[in-house]
RODO-2510 file (C-alpha; in nm, 4 decimals, decimal comma):
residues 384
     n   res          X          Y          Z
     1     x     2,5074    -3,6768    -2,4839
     2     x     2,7267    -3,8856    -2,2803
     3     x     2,5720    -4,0677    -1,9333
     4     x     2,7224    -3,8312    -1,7239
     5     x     2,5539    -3,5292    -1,8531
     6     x     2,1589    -3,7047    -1,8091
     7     x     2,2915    -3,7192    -1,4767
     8     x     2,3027    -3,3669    -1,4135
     9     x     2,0056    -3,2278    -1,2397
    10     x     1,8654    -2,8973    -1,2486
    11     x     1,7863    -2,7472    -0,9383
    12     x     1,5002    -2,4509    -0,8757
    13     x     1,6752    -2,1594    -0,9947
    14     x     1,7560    -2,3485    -1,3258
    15     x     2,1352    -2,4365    -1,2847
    16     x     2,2681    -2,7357    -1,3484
    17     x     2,4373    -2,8239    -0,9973
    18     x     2,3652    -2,8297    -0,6172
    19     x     2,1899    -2,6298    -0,4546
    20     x     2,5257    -2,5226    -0,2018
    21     x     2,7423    -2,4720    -0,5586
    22     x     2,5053    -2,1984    -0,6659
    23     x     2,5230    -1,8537    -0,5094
    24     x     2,2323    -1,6473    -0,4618
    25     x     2,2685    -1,2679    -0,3682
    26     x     1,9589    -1,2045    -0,2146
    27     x     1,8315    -0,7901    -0,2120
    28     x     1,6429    -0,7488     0,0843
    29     x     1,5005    -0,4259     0,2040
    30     x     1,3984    -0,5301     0,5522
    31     x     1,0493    -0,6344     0,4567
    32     x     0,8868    -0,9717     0,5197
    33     x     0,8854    -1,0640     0,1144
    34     x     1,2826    -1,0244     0,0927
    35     x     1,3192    -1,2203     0,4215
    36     x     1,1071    -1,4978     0,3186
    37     x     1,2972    -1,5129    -0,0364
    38     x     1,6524    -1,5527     0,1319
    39     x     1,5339    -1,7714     0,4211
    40     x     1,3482    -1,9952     0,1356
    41     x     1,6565    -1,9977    -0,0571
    42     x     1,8608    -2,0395     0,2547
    43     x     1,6501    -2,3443     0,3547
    44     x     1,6889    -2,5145     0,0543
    45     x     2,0727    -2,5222     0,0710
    46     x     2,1818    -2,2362    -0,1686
    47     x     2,4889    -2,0400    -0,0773
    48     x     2,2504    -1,7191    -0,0059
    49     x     2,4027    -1,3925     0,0310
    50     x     2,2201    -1,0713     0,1366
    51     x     2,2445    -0,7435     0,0434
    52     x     2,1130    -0,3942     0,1726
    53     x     2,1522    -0,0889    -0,0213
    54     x     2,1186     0,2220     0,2207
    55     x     1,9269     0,4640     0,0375
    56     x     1,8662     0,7722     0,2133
    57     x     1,8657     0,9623     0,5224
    58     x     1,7120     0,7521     0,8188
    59     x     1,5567     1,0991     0,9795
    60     x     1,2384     1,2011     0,9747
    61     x     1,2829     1,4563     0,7202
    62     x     1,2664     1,1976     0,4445
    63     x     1,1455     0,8792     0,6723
    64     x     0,7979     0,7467     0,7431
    65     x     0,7454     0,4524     0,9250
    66     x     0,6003     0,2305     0,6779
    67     x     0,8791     0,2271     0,3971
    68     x     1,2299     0,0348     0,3393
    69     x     1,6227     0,0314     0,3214
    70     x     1,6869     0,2813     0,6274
    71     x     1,7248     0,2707     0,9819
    72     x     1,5258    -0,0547     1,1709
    73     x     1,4476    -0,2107     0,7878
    74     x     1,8601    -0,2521     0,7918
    75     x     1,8346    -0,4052     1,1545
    76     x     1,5672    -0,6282     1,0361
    77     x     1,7131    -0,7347     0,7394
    78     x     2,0321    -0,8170     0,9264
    79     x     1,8091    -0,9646     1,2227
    80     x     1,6707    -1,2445     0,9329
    81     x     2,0005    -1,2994     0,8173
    82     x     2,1553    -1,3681     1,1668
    83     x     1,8235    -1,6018     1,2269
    84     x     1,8831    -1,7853     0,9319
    85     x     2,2354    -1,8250     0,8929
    86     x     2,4027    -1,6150     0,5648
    87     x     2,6184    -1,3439     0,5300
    88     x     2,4591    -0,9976     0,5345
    89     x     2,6104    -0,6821     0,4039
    90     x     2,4643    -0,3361     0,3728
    91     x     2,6039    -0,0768     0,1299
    92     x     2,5885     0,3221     0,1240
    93     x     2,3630     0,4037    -0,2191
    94     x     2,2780     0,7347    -0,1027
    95     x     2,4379     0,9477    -0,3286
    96     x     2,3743     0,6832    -0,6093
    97     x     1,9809     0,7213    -0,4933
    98     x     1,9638     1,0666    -0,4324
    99     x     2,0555     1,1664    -0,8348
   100     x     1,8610     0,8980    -1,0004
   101     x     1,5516     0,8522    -0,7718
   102     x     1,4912     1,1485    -0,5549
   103     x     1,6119     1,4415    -0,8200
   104     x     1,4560     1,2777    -1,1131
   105     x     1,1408     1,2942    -0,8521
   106     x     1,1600     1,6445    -0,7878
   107     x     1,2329     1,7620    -1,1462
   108     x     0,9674     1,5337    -1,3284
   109     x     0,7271     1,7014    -1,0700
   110     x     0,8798     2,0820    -1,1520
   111     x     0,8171     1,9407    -1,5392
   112     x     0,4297     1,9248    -1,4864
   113     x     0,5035     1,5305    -1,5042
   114     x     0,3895     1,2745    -1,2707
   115     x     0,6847     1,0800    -1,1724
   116     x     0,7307     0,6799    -1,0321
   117     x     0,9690     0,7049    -0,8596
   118     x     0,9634     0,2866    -0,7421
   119     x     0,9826     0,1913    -1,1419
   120     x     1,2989     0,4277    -1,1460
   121     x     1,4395     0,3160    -0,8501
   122     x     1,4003    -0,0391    -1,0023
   123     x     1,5458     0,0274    -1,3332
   124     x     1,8618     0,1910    -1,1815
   125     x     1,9708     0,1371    -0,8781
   126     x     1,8455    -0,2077    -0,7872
   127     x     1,8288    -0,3824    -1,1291
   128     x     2,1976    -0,2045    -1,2117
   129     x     2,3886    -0,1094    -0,9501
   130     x     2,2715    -0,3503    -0,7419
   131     x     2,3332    -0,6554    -1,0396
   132     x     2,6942    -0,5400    -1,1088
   133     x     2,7441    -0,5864    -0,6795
   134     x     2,5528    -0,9502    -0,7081
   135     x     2,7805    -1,0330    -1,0322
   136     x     3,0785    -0,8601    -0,7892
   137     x     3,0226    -1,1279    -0,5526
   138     x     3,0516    -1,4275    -0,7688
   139     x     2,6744    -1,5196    -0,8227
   140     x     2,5237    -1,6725    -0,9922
   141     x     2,1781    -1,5078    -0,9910
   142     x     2,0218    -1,1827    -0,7977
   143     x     1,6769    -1,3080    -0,6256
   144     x     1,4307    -1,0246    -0,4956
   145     x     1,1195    -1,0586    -0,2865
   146     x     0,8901    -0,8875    -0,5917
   147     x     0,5658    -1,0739    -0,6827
   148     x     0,6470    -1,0985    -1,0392
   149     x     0,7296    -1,4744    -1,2302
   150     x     1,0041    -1,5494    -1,4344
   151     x     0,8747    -1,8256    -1,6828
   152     x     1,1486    -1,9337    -1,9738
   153     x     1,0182    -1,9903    -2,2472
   154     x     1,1222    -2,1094    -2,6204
   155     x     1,3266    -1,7822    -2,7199
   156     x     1,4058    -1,7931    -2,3315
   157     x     1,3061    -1,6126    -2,0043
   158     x     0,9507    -1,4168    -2,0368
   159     x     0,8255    -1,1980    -1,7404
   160     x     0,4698    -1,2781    -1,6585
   161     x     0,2333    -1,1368    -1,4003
   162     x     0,2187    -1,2912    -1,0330
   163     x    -0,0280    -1,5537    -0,9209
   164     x    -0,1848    -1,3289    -0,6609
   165     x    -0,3199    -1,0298    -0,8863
   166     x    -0,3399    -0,7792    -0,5657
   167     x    -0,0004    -0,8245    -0,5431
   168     x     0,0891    -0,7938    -0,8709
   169     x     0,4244    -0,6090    -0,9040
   170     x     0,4553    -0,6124    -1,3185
   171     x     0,3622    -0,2061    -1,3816
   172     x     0,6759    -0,1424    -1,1837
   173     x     0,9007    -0,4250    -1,2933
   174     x     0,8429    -0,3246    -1,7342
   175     x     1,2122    -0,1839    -1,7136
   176     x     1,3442    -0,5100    -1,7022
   177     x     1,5453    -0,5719    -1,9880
   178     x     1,6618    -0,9064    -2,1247
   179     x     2,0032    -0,9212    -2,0509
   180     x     1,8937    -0,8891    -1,6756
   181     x     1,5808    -1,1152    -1,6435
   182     x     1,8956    -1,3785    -1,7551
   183     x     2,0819    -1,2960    -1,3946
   184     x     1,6869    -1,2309    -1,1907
   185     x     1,4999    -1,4473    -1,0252
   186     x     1,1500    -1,4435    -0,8435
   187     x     1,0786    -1,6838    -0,5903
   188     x     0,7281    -1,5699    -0,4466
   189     x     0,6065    -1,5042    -0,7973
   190     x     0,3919    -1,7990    -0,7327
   191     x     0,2907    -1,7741    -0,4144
   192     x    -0,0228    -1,5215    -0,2419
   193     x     0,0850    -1,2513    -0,0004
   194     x    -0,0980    -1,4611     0,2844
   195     x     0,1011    -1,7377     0,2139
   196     x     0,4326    -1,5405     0,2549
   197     x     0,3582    -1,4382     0,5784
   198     x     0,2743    -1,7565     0,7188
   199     x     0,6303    -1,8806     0,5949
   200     x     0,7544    -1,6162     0,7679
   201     x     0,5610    -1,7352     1,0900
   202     x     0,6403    -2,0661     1,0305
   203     x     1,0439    -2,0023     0,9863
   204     x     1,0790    -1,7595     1,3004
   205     x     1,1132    -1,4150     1,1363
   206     x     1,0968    -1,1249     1,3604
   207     x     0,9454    -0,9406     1,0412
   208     x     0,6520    -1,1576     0,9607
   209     x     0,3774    -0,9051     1,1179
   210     x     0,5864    -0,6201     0,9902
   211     x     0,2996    -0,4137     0,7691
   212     x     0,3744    -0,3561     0,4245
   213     x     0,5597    -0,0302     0,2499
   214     x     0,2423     0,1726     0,1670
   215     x     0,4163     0,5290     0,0813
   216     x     0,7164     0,5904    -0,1367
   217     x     0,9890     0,5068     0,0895
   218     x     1,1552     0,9104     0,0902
   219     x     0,8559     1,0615     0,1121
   220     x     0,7189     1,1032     0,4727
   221     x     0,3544     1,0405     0,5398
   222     x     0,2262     1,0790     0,1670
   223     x     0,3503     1,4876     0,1712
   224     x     0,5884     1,4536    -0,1962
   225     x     0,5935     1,8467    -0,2076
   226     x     0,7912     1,8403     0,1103
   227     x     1,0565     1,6368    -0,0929
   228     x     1,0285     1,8675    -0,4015
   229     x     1,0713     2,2009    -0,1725
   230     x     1,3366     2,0482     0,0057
   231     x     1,5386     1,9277    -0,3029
   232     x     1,4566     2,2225    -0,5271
   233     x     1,4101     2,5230    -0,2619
   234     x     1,2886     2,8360    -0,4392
   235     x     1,1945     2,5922    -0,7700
   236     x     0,7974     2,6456    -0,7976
   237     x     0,6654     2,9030    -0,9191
   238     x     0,3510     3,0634    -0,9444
   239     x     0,0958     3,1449    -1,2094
   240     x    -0,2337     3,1045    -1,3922
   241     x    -0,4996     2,8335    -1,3756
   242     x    -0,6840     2,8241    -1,7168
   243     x    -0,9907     2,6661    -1,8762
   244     x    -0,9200     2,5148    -2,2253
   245     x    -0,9616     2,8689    -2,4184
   246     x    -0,7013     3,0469    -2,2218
   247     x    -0,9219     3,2198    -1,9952
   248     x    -0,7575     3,3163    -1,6742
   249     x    -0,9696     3,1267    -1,3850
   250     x    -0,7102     3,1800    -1,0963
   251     x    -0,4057     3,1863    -0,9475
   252     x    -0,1968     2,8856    -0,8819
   253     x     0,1638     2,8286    -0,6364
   254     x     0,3467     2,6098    -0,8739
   255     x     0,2599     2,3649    -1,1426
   256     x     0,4181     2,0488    -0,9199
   257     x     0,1379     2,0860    -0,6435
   258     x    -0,1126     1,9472    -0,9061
   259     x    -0,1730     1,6122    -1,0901
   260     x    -0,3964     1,5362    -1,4370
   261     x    -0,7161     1,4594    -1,2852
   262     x    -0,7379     1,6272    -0,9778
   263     x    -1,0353     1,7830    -0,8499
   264     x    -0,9911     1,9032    -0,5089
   265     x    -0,7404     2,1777    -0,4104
   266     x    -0,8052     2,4369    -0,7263
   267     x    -0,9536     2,6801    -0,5314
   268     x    -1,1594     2,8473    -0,7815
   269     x    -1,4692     2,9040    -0,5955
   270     x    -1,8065     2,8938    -0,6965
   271     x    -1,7831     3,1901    -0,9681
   272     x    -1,6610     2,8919    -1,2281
   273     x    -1,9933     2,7606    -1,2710
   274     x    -2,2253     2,4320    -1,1225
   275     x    -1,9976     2,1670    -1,3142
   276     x    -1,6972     2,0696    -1,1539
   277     x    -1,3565     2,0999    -1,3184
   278     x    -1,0594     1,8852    -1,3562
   279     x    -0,6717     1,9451    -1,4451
   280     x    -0,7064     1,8277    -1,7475
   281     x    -0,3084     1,9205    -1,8524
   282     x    -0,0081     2,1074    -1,7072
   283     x     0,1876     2,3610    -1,8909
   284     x     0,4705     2,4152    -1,7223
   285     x     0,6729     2,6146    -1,9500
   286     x     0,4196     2,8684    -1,9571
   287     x     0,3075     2,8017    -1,5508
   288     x    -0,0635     2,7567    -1,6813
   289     x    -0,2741     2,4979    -1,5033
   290     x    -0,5681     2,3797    -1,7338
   291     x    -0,8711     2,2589    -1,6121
   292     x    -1,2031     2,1511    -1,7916
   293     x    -1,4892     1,9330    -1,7289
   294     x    -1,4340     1,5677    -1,6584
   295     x    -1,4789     1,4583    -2,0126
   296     x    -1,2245     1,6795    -2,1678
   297     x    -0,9931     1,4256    -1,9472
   298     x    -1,0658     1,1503    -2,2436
   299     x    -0,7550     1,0442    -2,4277
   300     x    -0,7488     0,7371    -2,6918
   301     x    -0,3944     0,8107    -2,7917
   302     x    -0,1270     0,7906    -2,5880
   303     x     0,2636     0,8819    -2,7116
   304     x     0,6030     0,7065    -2,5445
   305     x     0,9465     0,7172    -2,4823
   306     x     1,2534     0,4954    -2,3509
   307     x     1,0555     0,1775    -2,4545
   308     x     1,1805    -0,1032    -2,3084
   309     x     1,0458    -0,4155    -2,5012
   310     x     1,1064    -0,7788    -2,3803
   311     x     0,8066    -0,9243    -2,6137
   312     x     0,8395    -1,1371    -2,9117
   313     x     1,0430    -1,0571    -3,2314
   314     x     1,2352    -0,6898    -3,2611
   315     x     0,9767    -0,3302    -3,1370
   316     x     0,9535    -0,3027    -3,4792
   317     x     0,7882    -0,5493    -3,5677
   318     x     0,5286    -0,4781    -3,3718
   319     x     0,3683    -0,2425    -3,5285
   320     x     0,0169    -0,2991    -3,5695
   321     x     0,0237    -0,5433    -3,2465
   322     x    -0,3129    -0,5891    -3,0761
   323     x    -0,1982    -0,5701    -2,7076
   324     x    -0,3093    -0,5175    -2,3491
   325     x    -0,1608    -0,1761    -2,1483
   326     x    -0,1692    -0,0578    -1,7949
   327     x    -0,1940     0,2965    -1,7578
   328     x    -0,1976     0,3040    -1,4027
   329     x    -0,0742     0,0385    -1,1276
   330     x    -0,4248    -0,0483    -0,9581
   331     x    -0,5674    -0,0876    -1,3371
   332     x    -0,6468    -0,4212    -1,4838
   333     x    -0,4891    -0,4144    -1,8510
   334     x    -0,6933    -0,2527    -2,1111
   335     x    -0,7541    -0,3677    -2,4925
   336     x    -0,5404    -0,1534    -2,7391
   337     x    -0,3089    -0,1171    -3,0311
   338     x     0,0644    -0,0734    -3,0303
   339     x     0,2152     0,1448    -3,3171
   340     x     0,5703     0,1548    -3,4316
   341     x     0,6999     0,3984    -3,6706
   342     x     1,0006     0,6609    -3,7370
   343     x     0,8020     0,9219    -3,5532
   344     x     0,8203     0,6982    -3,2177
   345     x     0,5835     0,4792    -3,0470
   346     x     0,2134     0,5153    -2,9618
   347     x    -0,0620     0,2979    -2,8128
   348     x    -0,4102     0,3153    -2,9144
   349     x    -0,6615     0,2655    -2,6445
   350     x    -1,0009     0,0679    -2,7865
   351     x    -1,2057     0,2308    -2,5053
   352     x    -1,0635     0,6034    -2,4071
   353     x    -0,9755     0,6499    -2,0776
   354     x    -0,9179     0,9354    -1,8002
   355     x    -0,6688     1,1239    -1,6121
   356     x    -0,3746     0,9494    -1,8303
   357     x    -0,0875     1,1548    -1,7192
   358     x     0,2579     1,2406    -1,8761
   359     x     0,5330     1,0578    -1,6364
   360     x     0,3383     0,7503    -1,5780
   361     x     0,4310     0,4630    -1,7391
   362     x     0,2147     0,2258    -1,9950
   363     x     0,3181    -0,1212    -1,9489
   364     x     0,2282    -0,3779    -2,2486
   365     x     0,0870    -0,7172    -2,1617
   366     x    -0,0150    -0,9876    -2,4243
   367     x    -0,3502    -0,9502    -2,6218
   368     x    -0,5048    -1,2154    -2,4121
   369     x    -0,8309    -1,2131    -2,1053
   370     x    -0,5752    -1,2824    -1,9132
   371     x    -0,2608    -1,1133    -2,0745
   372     x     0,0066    -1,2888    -1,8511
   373     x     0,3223    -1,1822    -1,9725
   374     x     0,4336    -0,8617    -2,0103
   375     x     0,5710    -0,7030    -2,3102
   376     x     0,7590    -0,4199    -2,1966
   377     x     0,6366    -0,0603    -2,1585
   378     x     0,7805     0,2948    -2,1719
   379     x     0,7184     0,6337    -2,0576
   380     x     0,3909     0,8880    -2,1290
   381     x     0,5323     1,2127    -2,2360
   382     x     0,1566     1,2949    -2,4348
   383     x    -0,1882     1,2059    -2,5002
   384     x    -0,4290     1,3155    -2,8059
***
């Protein structure tokens, strides 16, 4: 190594050169995390570019006022980039958005699936589309405002949960592959919510009181059978609700207005006995909803597809792993095992749990109290 090259320093995002020689395409949806990641970035000299993909309709059919990438979240977004000082463009997605995010929505829903439609939107459009527009533009890397840390390690980058755990954003970032956590990077990985908004305070942003996304940006005020019926008019249809014997309890509209573990809403009257009962499964090639008591909703083995694995070593040879998985977003990770054979993959759970529902995703973390990085995950598409 001559003495020129121990000269070269490596700046934040881990390129060796200035800060202004590296370009940084920034995604921001009009929220205060995006806007504090570019105007961070921004501050410390990069050549910060911002993007906005315009996803859907900005009316109220498919609005609500607490979601991103339409109508005044574009104005904001613009509004930061204007304050700070970088170029800003927005791009029309919609079409893009509307076949992988909002049909996939509808039709896991019309398969008696439960879909996540944020983890789709994430593996597709943002961490695709949106990469081949960053790599478009001559970046260098693609920076988002998630709450997830990039930490490289000795076989090279790793994906590891963020330092505020309420704001973790892992469950919905397992998609990731390797070949983009090379081109990603995650500024506020390190940093609590709190913290972010003070920044945001501190730098002038008109979006640093601006509440958080709290329903799934198409879907207005919570009501995602208003999407389905709108995308799929005429698609539900009726039939039987049925205990775990077959026995016909009652009548149902359509399989997609109920969810594995729902109690309320069945409509079965008091005739069905003093226990209360659960949907314990959805058959929606025969239209039957099954219900049973809440124990029946106990599942130690759970089955998936499209694994995406960014762990150690090749899937394979993971067979056998002792792991950690998330079944569900708000869920710390549980203890289980990880199998890998020719018949597919499937996670053992050391302690069963309830209301695990096809369409979800599990999401593998390390075998640790702590279980940091994340491993990868896949789809449910069964339990035993």
């Amino acid at each position: 190594m001559s003495c020129a090259d121990t000269d070269i320093r490596t700046n934040s995002l881990g390129f060796a050169k200035s800060e202004a020689e590296t370009r940084v395409v920034v995604a921001m949806s009009g929220g205060v995390d995006s806007s504090v990641c570019a105007a961070l970035l921004a501050r410390e000299g990069y050549d910060v570019v911002g993007v906005t993909l315009q996803l859907y309709d900005h009316g109220a059919a498919v609005k609500s006022a607490k979601s991103c990438c339409a109508g005044q979240d574009i104005y904001d977004a613009r509004r930061v980039a204007e304050t700070i000082g970088f170029p800003h463009y927005v791009l029309d997605y919609e079409s893009n958005f509307r076949e992988a995010v909002i049909e996939d929505f509808a039709d896991t829903y019309l398969k008696g699936a439960t879909p996540i439609p944020c983890v789709r939107c994430n593996q597709t459009v943002k961490f695709r589309d949106l990469l081949d527009v960053a790599r478009d533009l001559g970046a260098d890397c693609m920076a988002t405002g998630h709450y997830i840390r990039r930490i490289v390690g000795p076989d090279g980058p790793e994906l590891h949960r963020a330092h505020d755990g309420g704001k973790d954003q892992s469950y919905f970032l397992f998609a990731t592959t390797r070949e983009q956590l090379d081109f990603l990077r995650f500024p506020l990985g390190h940093m609590d919510k709190s913290e972010t908004r003070r920044l945001a305070e501190e730098i002038g942003l008109n979006v640093a009181s601006k509440p958080d996304s709290q329903d799934i940006c198409f879907v207005p005020e919570g009501r995602y059978t208003d999407v389905i019926e709108k995308v799929r008019p005429d698609a539900a249809k009726p039939g039987d609700i049925v205990d775990q014997d077959g026995t016909v309890l009652g009548r149902h509209r359509g399989v997609m207005y109920y969810t594995v573990g729902q109690r309320r809403g069945l409509g079965l009257g008091a005739e069905t006995g003093a226990d209360p009962l659960y949907v314990i499964r959805l058959d929606a090639e025969n239209r039957h909803v099954v219900v049973g008591p809440r124990e029946a909703l106990l599942r130690s083995d759970i089955y998936i597809s499209d694994v995406n694995w960014i762990g150690p070593d090749a899937l394979a040879e993971a067979d056998g792993t002792a792991v950690r998985v998330k079944v569900r977003s708000t869920r710390p990770p549980e203890p289980a095992t990880l199998h890998v054979d020719d018949r597919g993959v499937r996670v053992r759970l050391a302690t069963p749990d309830r209301g695990i529902s096809p369409g979800q995703a599990c999401v593998f973390y390390e075998d640790r109290d702590d279980a940091q990085r994340t491993l990868g995950g896949g789809w449910i598409v069964g339990t035993e």
